[in-house]
C-alpha positions in Angstrom: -1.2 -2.3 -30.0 -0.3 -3.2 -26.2 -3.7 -2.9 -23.8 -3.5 -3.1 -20.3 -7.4 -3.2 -18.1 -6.5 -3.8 -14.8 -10.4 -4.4 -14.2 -10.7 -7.2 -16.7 -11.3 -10.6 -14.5 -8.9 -12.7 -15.6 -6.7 -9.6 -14.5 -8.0 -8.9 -11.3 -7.8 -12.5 -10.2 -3.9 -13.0 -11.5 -2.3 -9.7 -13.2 0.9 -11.4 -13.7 0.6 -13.3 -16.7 -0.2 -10.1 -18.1 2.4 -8.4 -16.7 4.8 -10.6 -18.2 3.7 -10.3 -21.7 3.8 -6.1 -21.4 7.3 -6.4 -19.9 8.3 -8.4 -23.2 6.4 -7.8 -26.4 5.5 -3.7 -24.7 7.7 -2.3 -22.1 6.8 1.3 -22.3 3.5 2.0 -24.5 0.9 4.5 -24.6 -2.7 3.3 -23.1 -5.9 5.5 -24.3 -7.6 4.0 -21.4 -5.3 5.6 -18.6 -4.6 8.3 -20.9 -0.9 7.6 -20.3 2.5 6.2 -21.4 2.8 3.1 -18.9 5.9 1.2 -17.9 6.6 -1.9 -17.0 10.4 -2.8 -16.8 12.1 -2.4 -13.4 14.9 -0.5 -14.5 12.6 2.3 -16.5 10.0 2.0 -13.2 13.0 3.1 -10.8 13.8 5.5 -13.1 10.5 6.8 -13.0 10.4 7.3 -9.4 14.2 8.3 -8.7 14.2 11.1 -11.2 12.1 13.9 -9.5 13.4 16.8 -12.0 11.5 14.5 -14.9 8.7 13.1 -13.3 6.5 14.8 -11.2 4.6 13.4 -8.3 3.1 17.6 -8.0 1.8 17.8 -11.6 1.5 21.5 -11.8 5.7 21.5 -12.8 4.3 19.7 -15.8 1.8 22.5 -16.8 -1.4 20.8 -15.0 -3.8 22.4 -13.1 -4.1 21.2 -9.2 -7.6 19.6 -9.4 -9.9 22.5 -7.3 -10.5 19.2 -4.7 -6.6 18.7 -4.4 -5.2 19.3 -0.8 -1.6 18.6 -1.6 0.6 16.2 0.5 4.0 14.9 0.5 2.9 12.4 -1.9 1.7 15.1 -4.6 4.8 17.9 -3.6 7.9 17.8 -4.9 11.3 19.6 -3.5 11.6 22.2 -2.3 7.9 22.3 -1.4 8.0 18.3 0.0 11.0 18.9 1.8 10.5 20.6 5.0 7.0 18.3 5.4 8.8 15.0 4.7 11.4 16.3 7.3 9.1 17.2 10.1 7.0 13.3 9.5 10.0 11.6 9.2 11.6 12.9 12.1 8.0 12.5 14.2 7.9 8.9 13.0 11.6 7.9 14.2 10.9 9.4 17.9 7.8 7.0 18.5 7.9 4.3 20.5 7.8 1.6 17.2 8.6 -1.4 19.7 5.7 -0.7 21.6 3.3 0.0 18.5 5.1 -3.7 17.6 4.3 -5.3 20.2 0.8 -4.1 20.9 0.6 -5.4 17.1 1.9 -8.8 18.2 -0.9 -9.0 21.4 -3.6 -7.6 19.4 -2.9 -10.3 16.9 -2.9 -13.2 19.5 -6.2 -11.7 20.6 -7.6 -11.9 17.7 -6.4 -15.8 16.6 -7.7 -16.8 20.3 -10.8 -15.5 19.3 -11.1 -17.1 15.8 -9.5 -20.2 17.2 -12.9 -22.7 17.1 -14.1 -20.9 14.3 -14.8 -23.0 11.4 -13.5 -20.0 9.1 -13.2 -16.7 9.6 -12.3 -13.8 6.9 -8.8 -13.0 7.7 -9.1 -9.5 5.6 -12.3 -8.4 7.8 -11.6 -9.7 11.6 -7.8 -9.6 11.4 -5.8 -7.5 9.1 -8.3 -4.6 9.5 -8.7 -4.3 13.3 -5.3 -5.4 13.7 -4.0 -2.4 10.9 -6.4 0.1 12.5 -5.1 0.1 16.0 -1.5 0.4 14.9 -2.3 3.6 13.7 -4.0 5.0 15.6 -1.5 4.7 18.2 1.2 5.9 15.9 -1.4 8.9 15.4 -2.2 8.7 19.0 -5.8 8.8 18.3 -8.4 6.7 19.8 -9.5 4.5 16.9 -13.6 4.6 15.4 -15.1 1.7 14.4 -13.5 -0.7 12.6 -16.0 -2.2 10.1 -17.5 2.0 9.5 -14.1 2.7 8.9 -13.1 0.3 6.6 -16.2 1.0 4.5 -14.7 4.5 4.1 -11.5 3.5 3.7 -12.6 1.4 0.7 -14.7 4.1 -1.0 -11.5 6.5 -1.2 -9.3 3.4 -2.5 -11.9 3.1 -5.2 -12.1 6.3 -6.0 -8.6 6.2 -7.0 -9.9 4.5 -9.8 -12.0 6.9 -11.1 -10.6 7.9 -14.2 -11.6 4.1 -15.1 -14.4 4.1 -13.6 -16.6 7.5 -12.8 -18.9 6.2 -10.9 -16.7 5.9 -7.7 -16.1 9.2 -7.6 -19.1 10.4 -6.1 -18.9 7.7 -2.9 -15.0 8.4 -2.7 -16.0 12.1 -1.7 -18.6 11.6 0.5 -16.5 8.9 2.1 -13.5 11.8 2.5 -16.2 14.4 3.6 -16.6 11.8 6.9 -13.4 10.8 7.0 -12.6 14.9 7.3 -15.3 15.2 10.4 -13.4 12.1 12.3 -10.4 13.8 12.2 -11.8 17.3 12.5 -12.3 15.5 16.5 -8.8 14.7 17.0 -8.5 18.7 16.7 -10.4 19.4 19.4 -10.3 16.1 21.6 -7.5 16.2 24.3 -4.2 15.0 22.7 -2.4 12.3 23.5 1.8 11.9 22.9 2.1 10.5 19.4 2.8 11.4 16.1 0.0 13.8 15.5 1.1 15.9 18.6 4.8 16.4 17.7 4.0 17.8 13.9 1.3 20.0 15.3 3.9 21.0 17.9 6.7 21.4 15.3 4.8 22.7 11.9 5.8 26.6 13.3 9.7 25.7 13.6 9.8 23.6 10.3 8.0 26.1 8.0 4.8 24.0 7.7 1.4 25.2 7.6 -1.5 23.3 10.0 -3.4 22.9 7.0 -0.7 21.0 5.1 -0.3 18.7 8.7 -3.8 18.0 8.7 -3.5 16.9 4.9 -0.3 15.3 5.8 -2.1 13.6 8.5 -4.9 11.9 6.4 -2.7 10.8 4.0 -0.7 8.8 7.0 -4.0 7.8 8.7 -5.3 6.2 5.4 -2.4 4.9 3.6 -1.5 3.2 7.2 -4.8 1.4 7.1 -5.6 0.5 3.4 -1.7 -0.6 3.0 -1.2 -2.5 5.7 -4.5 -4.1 4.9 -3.3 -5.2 1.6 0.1 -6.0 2.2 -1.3 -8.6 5.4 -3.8 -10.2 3.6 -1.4 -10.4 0.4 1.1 -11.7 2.2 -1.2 -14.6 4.1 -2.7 -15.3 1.0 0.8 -16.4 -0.3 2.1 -17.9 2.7 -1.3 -20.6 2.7 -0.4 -21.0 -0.7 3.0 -22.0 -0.3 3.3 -25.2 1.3 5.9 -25.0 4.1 6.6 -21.5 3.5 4.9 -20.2 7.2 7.2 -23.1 8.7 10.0 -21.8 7.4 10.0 -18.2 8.5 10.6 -19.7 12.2 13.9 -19.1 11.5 14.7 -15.8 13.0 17.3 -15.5 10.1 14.5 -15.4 7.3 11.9 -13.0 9.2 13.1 -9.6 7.3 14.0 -11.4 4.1 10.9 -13.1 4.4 8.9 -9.9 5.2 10.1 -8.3 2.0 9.7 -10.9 -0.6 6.3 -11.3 0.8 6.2 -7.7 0.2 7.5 -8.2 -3.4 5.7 -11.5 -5.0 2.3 -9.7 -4.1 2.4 -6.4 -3.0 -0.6 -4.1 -2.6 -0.2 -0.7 -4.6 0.3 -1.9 -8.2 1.7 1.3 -9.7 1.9 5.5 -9.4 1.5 8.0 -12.0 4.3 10.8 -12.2 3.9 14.2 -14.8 6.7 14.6 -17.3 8.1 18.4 -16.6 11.0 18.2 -19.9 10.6 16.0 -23.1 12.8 13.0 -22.8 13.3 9.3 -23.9 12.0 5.9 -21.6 13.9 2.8 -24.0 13.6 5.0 -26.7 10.4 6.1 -26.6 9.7 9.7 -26.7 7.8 11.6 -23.8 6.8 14.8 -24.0 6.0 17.6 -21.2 3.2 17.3 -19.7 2.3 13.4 -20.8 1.8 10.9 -17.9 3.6 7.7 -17.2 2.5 5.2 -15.2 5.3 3.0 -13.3 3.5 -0.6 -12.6 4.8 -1.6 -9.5 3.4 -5.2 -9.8 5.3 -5.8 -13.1 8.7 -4.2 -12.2 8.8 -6.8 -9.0 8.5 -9.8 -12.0 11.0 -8.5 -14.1 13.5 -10.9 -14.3 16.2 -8.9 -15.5 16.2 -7.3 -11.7 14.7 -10.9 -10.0 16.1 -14.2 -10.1 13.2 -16.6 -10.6 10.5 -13.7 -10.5 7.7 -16.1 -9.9 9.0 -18.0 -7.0 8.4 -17.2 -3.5 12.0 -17.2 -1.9 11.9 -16.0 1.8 15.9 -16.1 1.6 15.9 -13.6 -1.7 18.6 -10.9 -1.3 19.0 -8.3 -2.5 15.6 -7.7 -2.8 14.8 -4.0 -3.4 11.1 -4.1 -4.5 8.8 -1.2 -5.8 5.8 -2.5 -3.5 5.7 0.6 -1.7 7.3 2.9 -4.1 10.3 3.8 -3.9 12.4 7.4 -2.9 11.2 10.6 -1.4 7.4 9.8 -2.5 7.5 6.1 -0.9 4.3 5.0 0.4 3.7 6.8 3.6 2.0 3.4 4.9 5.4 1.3 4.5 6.8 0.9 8.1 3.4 -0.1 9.7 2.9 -2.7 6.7 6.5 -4.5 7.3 5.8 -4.3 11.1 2.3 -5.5 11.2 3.6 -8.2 8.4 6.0 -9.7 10.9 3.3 -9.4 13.3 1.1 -11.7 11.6 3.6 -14.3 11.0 5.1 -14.3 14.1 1.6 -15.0 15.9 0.6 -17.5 12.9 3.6 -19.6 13.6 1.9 -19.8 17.4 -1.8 -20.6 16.9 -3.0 -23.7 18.2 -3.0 -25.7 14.7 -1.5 -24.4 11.0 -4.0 -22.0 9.1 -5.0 -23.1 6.1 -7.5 -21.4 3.4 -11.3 -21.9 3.9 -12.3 -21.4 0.5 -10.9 -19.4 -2.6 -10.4 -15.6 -1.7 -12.5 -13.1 -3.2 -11.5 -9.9 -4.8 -13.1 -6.6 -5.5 -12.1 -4.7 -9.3 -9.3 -2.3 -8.5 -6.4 -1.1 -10.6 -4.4 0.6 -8.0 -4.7 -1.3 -4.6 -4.6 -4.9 -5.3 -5.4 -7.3 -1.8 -8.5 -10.1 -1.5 -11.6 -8.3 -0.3 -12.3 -11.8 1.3 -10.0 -13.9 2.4 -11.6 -17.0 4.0 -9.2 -19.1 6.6 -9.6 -21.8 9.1 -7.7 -23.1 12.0 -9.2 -26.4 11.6 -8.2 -29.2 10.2 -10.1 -29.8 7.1 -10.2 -29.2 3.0 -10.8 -26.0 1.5 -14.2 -25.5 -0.6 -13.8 -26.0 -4.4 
């Protein structure tokens, strides 16, 4: 019998070994611990994602109850419900100014590095990718952004409490921590707004249909998937850059930067899978599903599969085509996926300038997490000397 525990160590500090051995000896197998059919292929993950008259991101088409603390966003609605809310973000999103939110990204980054620059190490995770991710979106938002280290600890209370069906004990902090997060934004209500995102879907819920509570939820959703993303996806995508000789130096070629961006995006990405609902019986590889059952599409294995990825476990910043599950995929993709690939290129871009080539200060540390996978730690230096062993 297969067993996946994303929480084991050996996991946490490389999940792809494992990976590899579910994607050949157990491609779609039923796990007691998640209390779900899990899948692990790319072809039966896209699946997965791209058939929403199957599988259910709103569980209540598959006969579940909405959990009584459920406020349902685009990421837990299907169509028709998802459609007119998707619609009115999407369309707010593509009117912002994204070159200027780029750019501010790029300065705020060089800030940052000329800070850190005499350092003898710094924790890239804490001082960059989170102050850095914050600001970006909060501008989007058009907020003004809170404390960065205050937020972050709330931030990493809700990821964990998406981990609570393995863990029950983060529950408790992950509501508290939404409980505060709830009062910070219950301020941008009644603080003077600002042009940004948050002020064209309040301004346009009435004309699309959409309710002010379902923008607020909407809004969260945005605010945090932005942040604890983008987090993962930078420091991810650092971490693999230091530990690829040469591969920093490379992406100076204009030519390679979005190429580059996504298979950073793919060898390591953040979010390591979703769960959908099943709403009819049907088949994954032969393997019977019922209504109602879960399935859980690993993310992190589907972007190793090497039936969809030449060389899997190489980093090749020239790879196309390259269409990755890191941030979902579809109508439900991660909500956080435009501010990850531009604060991404940020980071390189202003890495490729710093006064001498980064290198890792000691081995990164992670937290235990099943469903966001970054390094909690991740200790760098801009001078020249060896890493700690």
């Amino acid at each position: 019998m297969s067993d996946y525990d994303p929480l084991d160590a050996a996991t946490v500090a490389d999940p792809y070994p494992v990976y590899e051995r579910l994607r050949k000896n157990s491609p779609v197998f039923w796990s007691e611990r998640f209390g779900s059919w899990i899948v692990t292929r790319y072809s039966d993950c896209h699946s997965v994602l791209s058939d929403v008259d199957v599988f259910a991101s709103d569980w209540r088409r598959a006969g579940h109850e909405a959990p009584p603390t459920a406020a349902l966003s685009m990421q837990e609605l299907d169509p028709p419900d998802h459609t007119p809310v998707r619609r009115l973000f999407t369309t707010a999103l593509r009117d912002q100014d994204l070159d200027a939110i780029a750019a501010f990204a790029v300065r705020d980054t060089a800030v940052v590095f000329e800070q850190l620059a005499d350092a003898p190490s710094f924790d890239f995770t804490a001082e960059v990718a989170r102050p850095v991710a914050l600001q970006a979106v909060c501008r989007l938002l058009g907020v003004d952004p809170p404390p960065v280290a205050a937020f972050a600890e709330l931030s990493d209370a809700l990821v964990r409490g998406m981990d609570a069906g393995l863990l029950p004990e983060v529950l408790e902090p992950a509501m508290a921590a939404r409980g505060r997060i709830n009062e910070l934004m219950a301020e941008w209500f009644t603080a003077h707004r600002r042009p940004g995102l948050l002020t064209q879907v309040l301004h346009g819920a009435g004309a699309a249909g959409v309710t002010e509570d379902a923008v607020w939820n909407n809004v969260r959703v945005l605010f945090l998937a932005g942040f604890s993303t983008t987090v993962g996806a930078a420091a991810n995508a650092v971490l693999a850059l230091l530990e690829h000789p040469g591969a920093l130096e490379r992406l100076r070629d204009p030519a390679l930067l979005d190429s580059g961006v996504e298979e950073l995006l793919r060898y390591d990405g953040p979010v390591q899978g979703t769960t959908r609902a099943c709403v009819d019986t049907t088949k994954i590889d032969g393997v019977t599903v019922e209504r109602g059952q879960l399935v859980l599409a690993l993310f992190g294995a589907a972007n190793r599969d090497p039936e969809r990825f030449a060389s899997p476990d190489e980093l090749l910043l020239d790879r196309h085509p390259n269409r990755h599950l890191s941030l979902g995929w579809g109508p439900h993709a991660c909500s956080g996926a435009l501010l990850a690939r531009i604060i991404i290129r940020a980071l390189v871009q202003q890495l490729l300038d710093a006064p001498a080539p980064p290198r890792l200060a000691a081995p990164p540390v992670r937290v235990p997490r099943a469903t966001l996978r970054y390094p909690d730690r991740l200790p760098v230096t801009f001078q020249n000397a060896e890493p700690e062993r």
